[in-house]
C-alpha positions as CSV (number, residue, x, y, z in Angstrom):
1,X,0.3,-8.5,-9.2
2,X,-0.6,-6.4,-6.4
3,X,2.2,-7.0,-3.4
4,X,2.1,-6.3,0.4
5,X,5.7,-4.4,1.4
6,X,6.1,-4.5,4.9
7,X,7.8,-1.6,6.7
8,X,10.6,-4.2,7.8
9,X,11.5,-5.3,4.0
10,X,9.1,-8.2,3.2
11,X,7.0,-8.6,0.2
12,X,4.1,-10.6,0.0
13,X,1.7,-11.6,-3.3
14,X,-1.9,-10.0,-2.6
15,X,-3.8,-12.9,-5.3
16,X,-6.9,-11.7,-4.5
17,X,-7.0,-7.7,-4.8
18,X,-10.1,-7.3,-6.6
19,X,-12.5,-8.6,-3.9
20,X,-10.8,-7.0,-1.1
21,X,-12.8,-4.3,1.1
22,X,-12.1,-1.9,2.5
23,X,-11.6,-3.6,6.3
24,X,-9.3,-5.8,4.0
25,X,-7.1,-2.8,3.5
26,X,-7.2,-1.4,7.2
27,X,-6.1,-4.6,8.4
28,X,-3.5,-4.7,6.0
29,X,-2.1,-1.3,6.5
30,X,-3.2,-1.2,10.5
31,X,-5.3,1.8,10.1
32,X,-7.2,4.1,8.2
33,X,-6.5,4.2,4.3
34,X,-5.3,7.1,1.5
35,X,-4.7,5.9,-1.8
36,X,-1.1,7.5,-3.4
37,X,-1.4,8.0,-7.3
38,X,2.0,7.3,-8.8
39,X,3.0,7.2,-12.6
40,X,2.7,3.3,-13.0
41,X,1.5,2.2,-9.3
42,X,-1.3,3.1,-6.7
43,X,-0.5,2.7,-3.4
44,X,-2.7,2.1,-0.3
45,X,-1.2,3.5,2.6
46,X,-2.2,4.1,6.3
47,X,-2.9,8.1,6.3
48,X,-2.1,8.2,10.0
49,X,1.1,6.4,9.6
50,X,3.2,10.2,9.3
51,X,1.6,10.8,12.9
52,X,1.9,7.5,14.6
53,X,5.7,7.7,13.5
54,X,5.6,4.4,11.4
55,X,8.7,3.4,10.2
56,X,10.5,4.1,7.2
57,X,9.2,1.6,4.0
58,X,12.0,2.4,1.9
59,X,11.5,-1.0,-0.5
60,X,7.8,1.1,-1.0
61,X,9.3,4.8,-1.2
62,X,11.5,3.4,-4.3
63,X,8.7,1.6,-6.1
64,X,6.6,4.9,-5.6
65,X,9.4,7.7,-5.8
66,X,8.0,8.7,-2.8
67,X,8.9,8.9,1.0
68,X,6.2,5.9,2.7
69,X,6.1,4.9,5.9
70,X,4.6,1.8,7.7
71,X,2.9,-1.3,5.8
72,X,2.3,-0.4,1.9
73,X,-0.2,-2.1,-0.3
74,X,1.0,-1.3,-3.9
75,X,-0.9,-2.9,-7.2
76,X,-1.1,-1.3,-10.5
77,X,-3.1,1.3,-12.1
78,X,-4.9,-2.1,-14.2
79,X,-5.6,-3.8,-10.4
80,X,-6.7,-0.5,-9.1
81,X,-9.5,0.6,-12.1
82,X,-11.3,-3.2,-12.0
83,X,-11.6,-1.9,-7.8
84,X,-13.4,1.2,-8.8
């Protein structure tokens, strides 16, 4: 099940990742979007979020083996194909 991470720790359940646009996903992150491939996850993070020095997500940068910063959308690679 797809799950917001917020920079500060908190994870919430996205139930409804299939009909979400793409305003959905700018809200959710607070900007512009760039999906992250990883081996078993996507993630939907903001792509401005290195320049607008968004804090560490380090709940996110584990899941993703990857350094992430600000609020992460992450759902898997299933949840991601039935979008595209």
């Amino acid at each position: 099940m797809a799950k917001l991470i917020k920079a500060g720790g908190s994870i919430s359940k996205i139930e409804n990742i299939e009909t979400m646009g793409l305003d959905d996903f700018q809200k959710l992150v607070g900007g512009y979007i760039e999906p992250l491939y990883g081996v078993d996850n996507v993630a939907i993070v903001n792509e401005e979020g290195l320049l607008n020095r968004l804090p560490l997500n380090l709940k996110a940068s584990n899941i993703m083996r990857a350094p992430l910063v600000g609020d992460v959308i992450i759902m898997t690679w299933e949840e991601w194909k039935k979008r595209n």
